[in-house]
N, C-alpha and C positions, 0 to 999 in steps of 0.2 A: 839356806842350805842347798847345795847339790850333789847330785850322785853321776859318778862316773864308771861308763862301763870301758874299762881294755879290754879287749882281745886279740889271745896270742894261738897261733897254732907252733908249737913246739917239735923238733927233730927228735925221729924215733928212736929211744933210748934213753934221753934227758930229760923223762919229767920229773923224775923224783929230784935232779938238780935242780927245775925251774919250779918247785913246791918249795924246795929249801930258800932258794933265792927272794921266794915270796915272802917267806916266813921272816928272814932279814929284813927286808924294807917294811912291814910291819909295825916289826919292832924298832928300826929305826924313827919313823912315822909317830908312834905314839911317844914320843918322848919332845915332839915338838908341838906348836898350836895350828890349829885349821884342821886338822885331819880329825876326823870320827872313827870312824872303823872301817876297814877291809872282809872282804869276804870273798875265796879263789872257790872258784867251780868248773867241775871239768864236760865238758860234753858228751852226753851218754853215747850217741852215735859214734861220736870219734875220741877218744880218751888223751888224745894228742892236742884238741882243742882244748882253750881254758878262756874264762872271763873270771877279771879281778873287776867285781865292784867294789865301790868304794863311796864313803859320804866325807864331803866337805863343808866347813862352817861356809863359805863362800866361793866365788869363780876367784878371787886374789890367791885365798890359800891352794888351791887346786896348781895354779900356775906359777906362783912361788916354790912351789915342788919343782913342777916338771920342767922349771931353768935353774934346777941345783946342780951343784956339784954331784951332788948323792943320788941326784935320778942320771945323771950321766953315767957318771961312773955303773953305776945298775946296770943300762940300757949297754955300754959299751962293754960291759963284760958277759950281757946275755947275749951278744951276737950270733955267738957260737953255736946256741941253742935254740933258736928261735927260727923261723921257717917263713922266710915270705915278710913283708912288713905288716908289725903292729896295728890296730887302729885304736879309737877308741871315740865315744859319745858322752856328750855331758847335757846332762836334764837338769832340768831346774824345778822343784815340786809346784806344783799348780798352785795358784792361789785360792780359786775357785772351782774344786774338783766336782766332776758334773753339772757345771755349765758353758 
């Protein structure tokens, strides 16, 4: 399994578009294999910050996403909204946590 962190800092005025847009890919997501869950969180400091984590069965299905169609298409339609470029980090769980 791994878990991946996005983060997006959002233009003032479109969060509740890029909460909708999350809630889409979501639901698009669970209807396919490799994806576990989602989970969007906003930044208390700045409410225009957001991280989507997220758990994958593998580093395949993580990347079989993000060269879809459907994460393009995503990514090309949050343009608009989105502030600066995207990043994101993928951890992979310990095998041996605490050594």
């Amino acid at each position: 399994m791994i878990n991946v962190g996005l983060y997006y800092k959002i233009k003032e005025g479109h969060e509740s578009e890029f909460e909708s847009k999350f809630r889409d890919v979501v639901e698009y997501l669970s209807k396919g294999s490799g994806f576990r869950l989602a989970k969007l969180y906003k930044e208390v400091s700045n409410p225009r910050e957001y991280m989507i984590y997220s758990e994958w069965d593998s580093i395949e299905s993580f990347t079989n996403f993000v060269r879809s169609e459907a994460f393009h298409g995503v990514t090309a339609s949050a343009r608009d909204i989105v502030e600066g470029q995207p990043r994101h980090r993928v951890f992979y769980e310990s095998e041996n946590p605490g050594h």
